[in-house]
C-alpha positions in Angstrom: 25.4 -16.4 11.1 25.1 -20.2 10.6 21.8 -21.7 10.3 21.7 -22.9 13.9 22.9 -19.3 14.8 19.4 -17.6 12.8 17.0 -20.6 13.8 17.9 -19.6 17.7 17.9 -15.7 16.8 14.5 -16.0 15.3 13.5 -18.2 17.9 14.2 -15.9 20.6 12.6 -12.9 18.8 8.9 -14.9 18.1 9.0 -16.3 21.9 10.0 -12.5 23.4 7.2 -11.1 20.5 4.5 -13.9 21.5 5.0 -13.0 25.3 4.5 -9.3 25.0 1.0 -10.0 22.5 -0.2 -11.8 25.6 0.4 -9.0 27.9 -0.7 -6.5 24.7 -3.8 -8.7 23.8 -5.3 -7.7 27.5 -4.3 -3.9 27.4 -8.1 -1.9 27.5 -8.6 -0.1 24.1 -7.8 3.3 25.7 -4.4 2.5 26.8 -3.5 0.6 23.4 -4.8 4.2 21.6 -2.4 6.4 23.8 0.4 4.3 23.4 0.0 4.4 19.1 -0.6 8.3 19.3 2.8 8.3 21.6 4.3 6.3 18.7 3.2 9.0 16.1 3.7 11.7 17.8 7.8 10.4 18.3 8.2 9.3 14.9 7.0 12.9 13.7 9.4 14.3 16.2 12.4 12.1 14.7 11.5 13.2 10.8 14.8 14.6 10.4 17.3 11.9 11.6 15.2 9.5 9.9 14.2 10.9 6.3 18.2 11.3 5.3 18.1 7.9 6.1 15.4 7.2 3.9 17.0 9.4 1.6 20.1 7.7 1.5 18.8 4.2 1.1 16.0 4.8 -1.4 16.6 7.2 -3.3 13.8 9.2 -2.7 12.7 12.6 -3.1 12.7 14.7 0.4 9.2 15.9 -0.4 7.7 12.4 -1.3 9.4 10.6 1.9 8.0 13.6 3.7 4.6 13.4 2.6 4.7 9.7 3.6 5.9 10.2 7.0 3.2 12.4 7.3 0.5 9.7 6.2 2.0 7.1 8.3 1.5 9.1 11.2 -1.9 9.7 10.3 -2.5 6.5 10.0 -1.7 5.3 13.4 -3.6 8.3 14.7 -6.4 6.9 12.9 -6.0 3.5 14.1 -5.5 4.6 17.8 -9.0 6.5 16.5 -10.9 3.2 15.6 -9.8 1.4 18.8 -11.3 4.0 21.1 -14.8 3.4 19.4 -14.9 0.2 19.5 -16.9 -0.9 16.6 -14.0 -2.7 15.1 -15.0 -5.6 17.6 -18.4 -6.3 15.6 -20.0 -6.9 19.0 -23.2 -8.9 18.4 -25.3 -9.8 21.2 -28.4 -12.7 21.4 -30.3 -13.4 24.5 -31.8 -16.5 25.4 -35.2 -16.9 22.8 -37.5 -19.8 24.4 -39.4 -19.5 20.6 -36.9 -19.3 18.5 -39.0 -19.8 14.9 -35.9 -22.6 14.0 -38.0 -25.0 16.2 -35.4 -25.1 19.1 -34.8 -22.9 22.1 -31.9 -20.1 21.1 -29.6 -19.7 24.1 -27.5 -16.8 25.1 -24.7 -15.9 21.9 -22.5 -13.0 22.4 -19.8 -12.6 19.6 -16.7 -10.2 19.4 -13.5 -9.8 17.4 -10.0 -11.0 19.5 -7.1 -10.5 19.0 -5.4 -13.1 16.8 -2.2 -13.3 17.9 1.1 -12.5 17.1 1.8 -11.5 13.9 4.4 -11.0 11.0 5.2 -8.2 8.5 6.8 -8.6 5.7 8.2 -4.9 4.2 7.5 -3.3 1.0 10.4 -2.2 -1.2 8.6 1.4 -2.0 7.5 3.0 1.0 9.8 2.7 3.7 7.3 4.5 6.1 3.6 3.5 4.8 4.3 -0.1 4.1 7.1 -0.9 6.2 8.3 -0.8 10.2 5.4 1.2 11.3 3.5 0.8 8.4 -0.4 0.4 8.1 0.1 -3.8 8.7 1.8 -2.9 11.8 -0.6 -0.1 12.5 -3.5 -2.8 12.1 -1.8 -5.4 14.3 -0.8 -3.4 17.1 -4.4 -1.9 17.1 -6.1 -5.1 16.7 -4.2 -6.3 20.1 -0.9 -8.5 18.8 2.3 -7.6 19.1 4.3 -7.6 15.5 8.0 -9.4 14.1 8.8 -7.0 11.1 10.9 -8.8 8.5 12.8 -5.3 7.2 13.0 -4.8 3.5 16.8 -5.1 2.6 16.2 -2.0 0.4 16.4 -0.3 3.5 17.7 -2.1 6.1 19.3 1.3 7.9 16.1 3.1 8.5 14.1 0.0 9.6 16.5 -0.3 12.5 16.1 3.3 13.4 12.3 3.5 12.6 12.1 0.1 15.4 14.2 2.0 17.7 11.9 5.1 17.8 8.6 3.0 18.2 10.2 0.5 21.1 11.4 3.4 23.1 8.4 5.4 22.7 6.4 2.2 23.5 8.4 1.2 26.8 8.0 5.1 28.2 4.5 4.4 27.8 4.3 1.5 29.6 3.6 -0.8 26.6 5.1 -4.4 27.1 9.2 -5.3 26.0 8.8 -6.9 22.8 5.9 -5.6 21.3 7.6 -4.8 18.0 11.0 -6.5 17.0 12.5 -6.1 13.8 14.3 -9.1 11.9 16.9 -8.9 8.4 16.9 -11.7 6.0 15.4 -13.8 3.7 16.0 -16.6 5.6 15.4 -15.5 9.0 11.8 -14.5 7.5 11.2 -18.1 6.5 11.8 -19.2 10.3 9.7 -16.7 11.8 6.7 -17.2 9.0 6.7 -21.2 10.2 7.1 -20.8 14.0 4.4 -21.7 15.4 3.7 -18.7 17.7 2.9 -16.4 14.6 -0.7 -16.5 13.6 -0.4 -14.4 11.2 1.3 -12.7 8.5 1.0 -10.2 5.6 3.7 -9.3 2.8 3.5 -6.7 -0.3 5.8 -7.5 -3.3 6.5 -9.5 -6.0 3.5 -12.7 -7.1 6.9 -14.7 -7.0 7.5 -14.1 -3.6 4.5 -13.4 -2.2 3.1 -16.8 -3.5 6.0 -18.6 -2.2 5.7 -17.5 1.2 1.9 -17.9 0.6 2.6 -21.9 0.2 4.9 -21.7 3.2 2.0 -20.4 5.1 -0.6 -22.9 4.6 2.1 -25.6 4.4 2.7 -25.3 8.2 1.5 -27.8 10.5 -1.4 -25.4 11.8 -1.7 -23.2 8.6 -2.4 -19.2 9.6 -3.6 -16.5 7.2 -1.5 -14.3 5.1 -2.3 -11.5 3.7 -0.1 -10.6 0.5 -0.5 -7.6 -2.3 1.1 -9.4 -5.1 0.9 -7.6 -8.5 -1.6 -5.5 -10.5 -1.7 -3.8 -13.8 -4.4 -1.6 -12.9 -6.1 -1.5 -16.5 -7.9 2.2 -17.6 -10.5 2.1 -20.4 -11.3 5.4 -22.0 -14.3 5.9 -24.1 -14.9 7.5 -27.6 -16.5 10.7 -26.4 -14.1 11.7 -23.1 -11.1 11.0 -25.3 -12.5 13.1 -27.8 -13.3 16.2 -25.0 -10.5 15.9 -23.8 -7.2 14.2 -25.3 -5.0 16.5 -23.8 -6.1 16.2 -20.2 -6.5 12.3 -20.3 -2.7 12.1 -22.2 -0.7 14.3 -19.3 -3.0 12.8 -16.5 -1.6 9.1 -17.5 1.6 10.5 -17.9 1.8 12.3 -14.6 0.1 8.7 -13.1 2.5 6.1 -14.3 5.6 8.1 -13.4 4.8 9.3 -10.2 6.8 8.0 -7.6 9.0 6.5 -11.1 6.0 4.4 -11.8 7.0 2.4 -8.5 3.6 2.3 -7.0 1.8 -0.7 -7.0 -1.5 1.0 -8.1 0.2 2.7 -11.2 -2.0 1.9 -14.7 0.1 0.1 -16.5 -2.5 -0.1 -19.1 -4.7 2.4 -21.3 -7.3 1.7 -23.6 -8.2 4.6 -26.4 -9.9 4.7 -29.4 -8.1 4.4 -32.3 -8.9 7.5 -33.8 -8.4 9.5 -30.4 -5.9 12.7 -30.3 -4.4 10.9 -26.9 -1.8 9.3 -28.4 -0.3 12.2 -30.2 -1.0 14.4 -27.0 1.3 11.8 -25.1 4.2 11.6 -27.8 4.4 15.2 -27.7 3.8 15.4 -23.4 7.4 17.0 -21.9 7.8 13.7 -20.0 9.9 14.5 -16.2 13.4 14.0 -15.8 14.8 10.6 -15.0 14.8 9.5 -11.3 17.0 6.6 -10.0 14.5 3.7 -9.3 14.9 2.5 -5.5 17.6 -0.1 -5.8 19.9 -1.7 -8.4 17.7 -5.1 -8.3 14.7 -3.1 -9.6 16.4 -1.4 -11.9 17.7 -4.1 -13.0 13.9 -5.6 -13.0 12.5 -3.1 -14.8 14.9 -3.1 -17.8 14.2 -6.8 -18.4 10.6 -6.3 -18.3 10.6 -3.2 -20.4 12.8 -5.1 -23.4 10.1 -8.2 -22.6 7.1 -6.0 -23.8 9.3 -4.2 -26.3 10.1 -7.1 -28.3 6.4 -8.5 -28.4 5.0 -8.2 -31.7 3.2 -5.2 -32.5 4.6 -3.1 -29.9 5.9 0.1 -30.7 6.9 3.8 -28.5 5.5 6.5 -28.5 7.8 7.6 -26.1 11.0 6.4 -25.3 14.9 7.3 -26.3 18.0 7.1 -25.6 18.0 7.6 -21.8 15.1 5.0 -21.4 17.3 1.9 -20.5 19.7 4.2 -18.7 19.4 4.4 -15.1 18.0 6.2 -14.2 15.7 5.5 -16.6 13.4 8.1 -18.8 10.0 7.5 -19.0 8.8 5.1 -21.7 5.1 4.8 -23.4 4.3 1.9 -25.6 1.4 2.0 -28.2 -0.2 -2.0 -29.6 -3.8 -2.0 -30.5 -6.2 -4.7 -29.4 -6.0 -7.5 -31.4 -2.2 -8.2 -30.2 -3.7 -8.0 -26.7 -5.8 -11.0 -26.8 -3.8 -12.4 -29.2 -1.3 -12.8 -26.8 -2.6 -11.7 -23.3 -0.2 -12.9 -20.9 2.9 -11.0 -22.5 1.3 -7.6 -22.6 -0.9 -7.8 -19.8 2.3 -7.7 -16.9 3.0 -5.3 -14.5 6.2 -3.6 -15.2 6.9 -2.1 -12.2 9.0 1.3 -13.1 8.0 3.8 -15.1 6.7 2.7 -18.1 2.8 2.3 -19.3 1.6 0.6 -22.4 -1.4 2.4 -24.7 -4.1 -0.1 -26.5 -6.0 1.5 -29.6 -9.3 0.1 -30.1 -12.0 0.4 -32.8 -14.2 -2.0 -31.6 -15.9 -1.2 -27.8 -17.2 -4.4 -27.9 -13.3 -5.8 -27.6 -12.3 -3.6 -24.2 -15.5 -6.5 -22.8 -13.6 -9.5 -24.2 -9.8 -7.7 -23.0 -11.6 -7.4 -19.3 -13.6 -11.0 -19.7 -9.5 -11.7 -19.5 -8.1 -9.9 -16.9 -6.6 -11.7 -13.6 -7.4 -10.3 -10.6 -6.4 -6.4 -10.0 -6.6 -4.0 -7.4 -7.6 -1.1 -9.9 -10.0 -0.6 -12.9 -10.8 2.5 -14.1 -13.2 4.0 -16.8 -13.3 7.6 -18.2 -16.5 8.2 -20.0 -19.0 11.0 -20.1 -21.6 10.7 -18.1 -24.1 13.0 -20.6 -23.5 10.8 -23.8 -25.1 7.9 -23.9 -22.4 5.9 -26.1 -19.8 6.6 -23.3 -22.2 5.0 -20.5 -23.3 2.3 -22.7 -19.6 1.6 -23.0 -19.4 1.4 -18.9 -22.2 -0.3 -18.2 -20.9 -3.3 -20.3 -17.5 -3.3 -18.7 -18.7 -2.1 -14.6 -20.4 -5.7 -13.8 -17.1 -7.5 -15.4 -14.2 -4.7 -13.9 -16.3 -5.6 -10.3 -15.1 -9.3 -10.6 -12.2 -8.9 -11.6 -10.8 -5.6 -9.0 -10.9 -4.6 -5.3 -11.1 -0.8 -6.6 -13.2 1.0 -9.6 -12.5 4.4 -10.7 -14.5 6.7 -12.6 -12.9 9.7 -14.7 -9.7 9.3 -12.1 -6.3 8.1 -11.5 -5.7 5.2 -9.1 -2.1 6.4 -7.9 -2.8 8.5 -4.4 -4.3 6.3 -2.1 -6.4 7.7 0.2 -6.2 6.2 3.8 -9.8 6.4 5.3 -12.5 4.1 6.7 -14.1 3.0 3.1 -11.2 2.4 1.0 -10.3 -1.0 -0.1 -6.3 -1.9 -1.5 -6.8 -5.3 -2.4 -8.6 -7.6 -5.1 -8.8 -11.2 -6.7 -5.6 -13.5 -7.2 -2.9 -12.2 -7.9 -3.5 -9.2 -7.0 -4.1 -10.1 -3.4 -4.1 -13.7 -1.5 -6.8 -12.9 0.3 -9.5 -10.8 -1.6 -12.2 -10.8 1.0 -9.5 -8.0 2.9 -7.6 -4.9 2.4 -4.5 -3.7 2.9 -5.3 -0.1 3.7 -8.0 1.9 5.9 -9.5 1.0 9.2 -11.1 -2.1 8.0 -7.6 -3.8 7.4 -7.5 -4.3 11.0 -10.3 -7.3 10.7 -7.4 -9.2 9.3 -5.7 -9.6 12.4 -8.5 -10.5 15.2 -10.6 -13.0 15.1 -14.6 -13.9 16.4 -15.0 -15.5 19.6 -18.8 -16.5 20.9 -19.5 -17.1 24.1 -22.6 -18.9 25.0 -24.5 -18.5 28.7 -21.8 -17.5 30.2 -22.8 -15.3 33.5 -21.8 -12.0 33.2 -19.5 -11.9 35.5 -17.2 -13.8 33.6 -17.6 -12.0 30.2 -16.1 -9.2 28.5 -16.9 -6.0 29.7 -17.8 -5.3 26.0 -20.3 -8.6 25.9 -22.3 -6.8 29.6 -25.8 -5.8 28.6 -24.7 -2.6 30.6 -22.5 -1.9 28.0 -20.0 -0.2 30.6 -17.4 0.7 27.8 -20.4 2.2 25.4 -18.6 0.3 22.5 -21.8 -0.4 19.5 -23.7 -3.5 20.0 -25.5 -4.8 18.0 -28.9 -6.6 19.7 -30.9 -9.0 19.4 
């Protein structure tokens, strides 16, 4: 295509996208809720025409692109869920107060969540179901009201086509409006759709570099709109002197099992573990059967991965613990790197990176009092975790020095587990400080993420007649208010 040729594809996808959130935006809650659980209940039904494809384009196990499917699925089901109870429109009502104690009259407030609008998803590389076409940003969107533009990942360009395909055709038998998803390829043609002016709103999950960029783009537009990006996190795991005395063996093959799970290619992976210097966990890793290589998702992160790996390799003080000939293959074997401490905040910003494959980096310590001054240092994450034991008093004095720091600094604190496997339920946050997130007030995961894509409305002494039927005192809908 020329560049005329994507500006006027693009522009007739936002304009047939922004039409149908109109129509969507006014759909009652029940109605939205049946046609998601239609969506699920067809993309279940298509599992094996689209996992080869997945298969194909990924390279993927079967079992894991299964398993995904399956928490996609229950994630719009959970969605649909949340929309039928209604408390994700933080209804707030306040009558008329002749004495209110501010010194003025109060009149009649009542607040509730809207829809914001169309919005745009960008695609994650490494889960072609769960962060992609009918991801949990699309899940969240379409819930919240708007209709969505997904900007497909070009790691799998294939099964974003026929993921769209089963959700639009679904959607039209169930009476939802033409347009309500559309799915568009290209870097370029995701620049023209994050600036029209029609989108409201957008969310990404990748790289910082990216992610930042289309961050600027964002608030560079003429009316700037939120966007919601997972950017990068190391996900740093501090073990004290008494757990990793205990038990060595358990904390080594957990770490293992967590940084290549997946092939390390999860962006929740601890790329990062602190033991003490004396602990057995170390020589229970180097002697760990590590799995058998796995070809990483594409040839770019391969590629990636490599150049990061030799980055940290040839930092001073860094040396494996396990790692041979196969390791810069690809696919690649597992690789563990051991430094201690003092080259950590010597030189922070070279050993602190996410290297996003799988590969993990081991800290020896001697000192507790340096894991404080490592996590005084840390940008923003979207994991910490600490293993300590809860009985032994120089374990908890450990945590209780690093838990006020780790809760600045992460959107997710762990205690005694591993951050990979993330739970999609109502109280879990995926999200955290710069640069792990743009936006650290949200998450990208559980039923909360859908606050990022409505927005409050108050309307003040209106007659009821011309209010939402959520706003009536009757409450006609029996969604929670909250009074007075």
């Amino acid at each position: 295509m020329t560049e005329n040729q994507i500006v006027a594809s693009v522009e007739d996808t936002v304009v047939k996208v922004a039409a149908a959130s109109a129509v969507w935006a006014a759909t009652p809650e029940t109605e939205r809720a049946r046609v998601i659980r239609a969506v699920a209940d067809a993309l279940d039904a298509a599992a094996d025409s689209l996992i080869p494809i997945a298969q194909e384009e990924t390279n993927l196990p079967t079992p894991r692109l299964q398993s995904e499917l399956k928490r996609t699925t229950f994630q719009l089901r959970l969605f649909a869920e949340t929309v039928e109870k209604g408390e994700y429109l933080g209804v707030i009502i306040d009558h008329a107060d002749p004495v209110w104690p501010m010194g003025a009259p109060r009149p009649d407030l009542r607040r509730m969540l809207v829809p914001i609008g169309p919005v745009l998803v960008f695609s994650a590389s490494n889960f072609p179901f769960a962060f992609s076409v009918a991801g949990g940003d699309t899940a969240a969107a379409l819930a919240a009201g708007n209709a969505v533009v997904v900007k497909a990942h070009p790691g799998h360009p294939k099964l974003s086509d026929a993921t769209a395909t089963v959700i639009t055709g679904t959607a039209a038998e169930a009476g939802a409006p033409e347009g309500l998803l559309e799915v568009i390829h290209g870097q370029q043609e995701g620049v023209d759709a994050l600036k029209h002016p029609a989108i409201k709103a957008a969310s990404f999950t990748g790289s910082i570099p990216g992610g930042r960029a289309l961050f600027d783009i964002a608030n560079a537009r003429p009316e700037p709109i939120p966007f919601y990006g997972e950017l990068g996190s190391v996900n740093p795991a501090f073990v004290a002197p008494a757990i990793a005395a205990a038990r060595p063996e358990e904390i080594a093959e957990g770490y293992l099992g967590s940084i290549t799970g997946s092939q390390g290619q999860l962006c929740t992976k601890p790329g990062l573990l602190f033991v003490p210097e004396d602990s057995m966990v170390v020589e229970h890793l180097r002697a760990a059967p590590a799995p058998s290589p796995a070809p990483l998702l594409n040839d770019r992160i391969q590629e990636s991965y490599i150049r990061e790996l030799q980055r940290i390799q040839a930092a001073e003080g860094v040396e494996p613990i396990k790692s041979g000939d196969n390791s810069l293959n690809n696919p690649p074997q597992a690789t563990v790197l051991f430094t201690r401490i003092d080259q950590v905040l010597a030189d922070p910003k070279k050993l602190i990176a996410e290297v996003f494959g799988p590969a993990g980096v081991v800290v020896a310590y001697s000192d507790p009092a340096a894991l404080t001054e490592v996590a005084k240092g840390l940008e923003g994450q979207l994991t910490s975790t600490i293993f300590a034991e809860a009985e032994k008093d120089s374990d908890l004095e450990i945590a209780r020095n690093l838990l006020p720091i780790l809760r600045e600094k992460a959107g997710r604190l762990l205690w005694n587990q591993w951050p990979t496997g993330l739970s999609v339920t109502y109280a879990q946050q995926h999200g955290g400080p710069y640069p792990a997130t743009t936006a650290p007030t949200t998450t990208a995961v559980g039923t909360t993420s859908i606050a990022r894509f409505l927005r409050p409305v108050v309307f003040q002494n209106f007659p009821e007649t011309l209010l939402p039927a959520q706003l009536h005192d009757s409450n006609p809908l029996g969604v929670p208010q909250q009074v007075n």
